[in-house]
N, C-alpha and C positions, 0 to 999 in steps of 0.2 A: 504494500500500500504506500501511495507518494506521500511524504512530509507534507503537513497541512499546511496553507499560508495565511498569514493576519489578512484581516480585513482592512478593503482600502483606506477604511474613514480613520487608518491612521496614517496615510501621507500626506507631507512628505520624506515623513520620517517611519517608513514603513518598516513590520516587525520583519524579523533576519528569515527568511525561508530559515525550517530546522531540518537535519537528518534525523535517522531514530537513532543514531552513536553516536561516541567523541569523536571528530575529526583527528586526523593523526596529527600529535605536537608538531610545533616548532623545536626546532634544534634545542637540547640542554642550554641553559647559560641564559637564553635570549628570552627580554620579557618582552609582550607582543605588543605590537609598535597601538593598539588601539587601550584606550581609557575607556573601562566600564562605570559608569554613573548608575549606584541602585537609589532608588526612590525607596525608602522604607519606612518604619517604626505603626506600620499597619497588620499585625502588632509587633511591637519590638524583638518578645521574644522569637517571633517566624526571622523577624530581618534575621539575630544574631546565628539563627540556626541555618540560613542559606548563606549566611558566610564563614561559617563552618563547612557547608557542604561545599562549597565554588572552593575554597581550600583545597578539600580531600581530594579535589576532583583533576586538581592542576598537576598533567605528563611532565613535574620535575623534580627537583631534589634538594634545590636551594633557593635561598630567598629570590634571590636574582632571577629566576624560572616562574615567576606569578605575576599575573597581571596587576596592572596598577587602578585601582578601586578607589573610588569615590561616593563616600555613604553620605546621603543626608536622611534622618531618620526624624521624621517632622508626625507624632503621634498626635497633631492639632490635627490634621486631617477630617475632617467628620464622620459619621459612620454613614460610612458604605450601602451598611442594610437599610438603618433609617431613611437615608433618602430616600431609596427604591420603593419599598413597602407602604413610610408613613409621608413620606413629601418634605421631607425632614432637611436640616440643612445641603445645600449640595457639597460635594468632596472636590465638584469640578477645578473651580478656580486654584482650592491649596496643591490639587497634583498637576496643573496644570505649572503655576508656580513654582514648585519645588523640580518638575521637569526640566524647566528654563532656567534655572538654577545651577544644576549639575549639567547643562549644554554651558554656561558660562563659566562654568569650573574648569570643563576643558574634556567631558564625556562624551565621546565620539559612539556609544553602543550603549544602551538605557535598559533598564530592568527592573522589575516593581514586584518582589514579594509579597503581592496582596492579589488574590485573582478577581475578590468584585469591584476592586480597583479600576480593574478593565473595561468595567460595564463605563466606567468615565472617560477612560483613554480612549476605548474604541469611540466616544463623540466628540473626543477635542475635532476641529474644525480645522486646523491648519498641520493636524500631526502632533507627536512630542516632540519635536525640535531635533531630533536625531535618531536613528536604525533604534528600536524597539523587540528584544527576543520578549515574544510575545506567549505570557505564563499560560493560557488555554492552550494554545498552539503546541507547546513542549509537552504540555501535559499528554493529548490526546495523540499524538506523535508514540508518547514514552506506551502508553495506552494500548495502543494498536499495535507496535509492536512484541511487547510480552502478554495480552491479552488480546487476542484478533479476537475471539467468542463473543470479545463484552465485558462492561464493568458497572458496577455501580458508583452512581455521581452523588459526593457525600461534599458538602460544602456549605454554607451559611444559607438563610433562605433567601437572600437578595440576591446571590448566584444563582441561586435554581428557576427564582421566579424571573428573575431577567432573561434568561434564556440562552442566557451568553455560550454555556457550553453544549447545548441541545442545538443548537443553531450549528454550530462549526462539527459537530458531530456526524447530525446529516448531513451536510456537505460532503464530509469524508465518508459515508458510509456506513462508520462506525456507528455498532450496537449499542447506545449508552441507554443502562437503565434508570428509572429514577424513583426514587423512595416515593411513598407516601407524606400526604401532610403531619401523620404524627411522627412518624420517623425521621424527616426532616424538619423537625423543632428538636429533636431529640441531638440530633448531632449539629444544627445552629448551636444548642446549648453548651454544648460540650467544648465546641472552640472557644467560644464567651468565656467560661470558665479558667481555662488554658489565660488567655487574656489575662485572665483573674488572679494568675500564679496559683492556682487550684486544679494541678494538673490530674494529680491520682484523680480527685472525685471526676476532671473530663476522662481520664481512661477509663473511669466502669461505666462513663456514658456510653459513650462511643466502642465499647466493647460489647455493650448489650445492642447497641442499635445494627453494628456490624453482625453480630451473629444471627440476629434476627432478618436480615438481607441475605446473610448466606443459606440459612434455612429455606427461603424463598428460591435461589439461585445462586449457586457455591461460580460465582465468578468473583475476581478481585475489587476492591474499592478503589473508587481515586481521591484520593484525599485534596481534594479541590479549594481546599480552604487553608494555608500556611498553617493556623495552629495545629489542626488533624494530625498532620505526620507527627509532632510533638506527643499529644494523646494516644495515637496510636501506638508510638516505642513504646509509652510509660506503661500500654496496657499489655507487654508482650505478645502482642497478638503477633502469626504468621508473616516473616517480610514479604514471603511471595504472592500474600495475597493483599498489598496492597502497593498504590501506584502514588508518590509522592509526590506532588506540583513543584513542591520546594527541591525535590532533588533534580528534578526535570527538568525545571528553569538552571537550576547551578549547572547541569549536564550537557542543557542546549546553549549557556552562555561560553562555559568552555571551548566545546566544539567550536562557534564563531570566532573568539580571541585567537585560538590555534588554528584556524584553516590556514592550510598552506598558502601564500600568496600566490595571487593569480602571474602567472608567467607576462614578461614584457611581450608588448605589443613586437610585430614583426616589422621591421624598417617596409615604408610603404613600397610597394610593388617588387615586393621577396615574395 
């Protein structure tokens, strides 16, 4: 199945086509000539934990072999869901801001650990101001790859109700299923929690909402919502049955910072 691609409504800074793997490194030694700018602290603990993963994830051995990162972690943001559901402040303008931010910092490739984040960035109107690896995109990419069957879509209810990854799903194809409305308050709640530095009580959330989905159909979850993977380790449940946004975004941003450079153009008329 081909690597999904972001939606136009985010150029001109459109999201990076993804592969389903790491692109093969650059050479040891050399850190890659592009600046990643993440947008985070939506929640803080998800940023800290996908720059944990974009860490583990970087083909080198020493400092000098990792990309040079630029966090701005701006938790003023509004809630995401509130907007969506109750008409609630919008998040537009702070992620919009905090975007043009980290393009004036000097972020040549953009990244936003928050997926109903996206329900904002897919309407900015002029793009993010620079290439966006777009978190649905990585997800349902990582998705389809170690689950072609199908998976269940566990994420905040401003995600699910926006449509954001129902929408790009079918486009691909892909079988995504989706919870019921009790089951999906049940695992909104859980990330909330998370949030809340109340990780145990979100892992017997979302360890009961999970098992209760696989009783239904033993396909994997996609942990659509930064906090989940966090909930999820805490609750030991199965790695292989679930699909991480946050490792997926750290995994499609690598891939981009390491692709090989594109070979020089050929002197004209060779």
């Amino acid at each position: 199945m081909a690597a999904p691609r972001s939606a136009g409504a985010v150029a001109p800074g459109p999201a990076v086509p993804l592969t389903a793997g790491v692109a093969a490194p650059e050479p040891a030694g050399r850190t890659p000539a592009r600046t990643l700018g993440v947008l985070g602290g939506m929640g803080p603990a998800a940023t800290a934990e996908f720059l944990r993963l974009l860490a583990a994830r970087v083909p080198g051995s020493a400092d000098q072999d990792h990309p040079r990162v630029l966090v701005l972690s701006e938790p003023a943001v509004p809630d995401r869901t509130a907007a969506i559901l109750d008409g609630g402040p919008s998040p537009l303008p702070a992620i919009r801001e905090g975007l043009a931010t980290l393009v004036r910092w000097g972020a040549d490739l953009l990244a936003v650990p928050c997926n109903t984040a996206h329900v904002s960035i897919d309407r900015l109107p002029d793009g993010p101001g620079a290439p966006l690896v777009h978190i649905v995109d990585a997800t349902l990419a990582e998705a389809a790859r170690r689950a072609p069957e199908g998976g269940w879509l566990t994420a905040t209810t401003g995600t699910v109700v926006s449509g954001l990854y129902q929408r790009r799903a079918a486009a691909l194809g892909y079988p995504l299923l989706v919870p019921g409305a009790a089951a999906c308050e049940e695992i909104h709640q859980a990330a909330t929690l998370v949030k809340a530095g109340r990780t145990g009580e979100a892992a017997r959330r979302y360890a009961a909402a999970a098992h209760a989905l696989w009783r239904a159909r033993r396909v994997p979850v996609l942990a659509a919502c930064t906090e989940l993977p966090l909930a999820y380790a805490a609750a030991a449940l199965p790695p292989a049955m679930m699909v991480s946004s946050l490792d997926a975004l750290a995994a499609a941003c690598v891939a981009e910072l390491y692709a090989p450079a594109a070979p020089a153009l050929a002197a004209a008329g060779t």
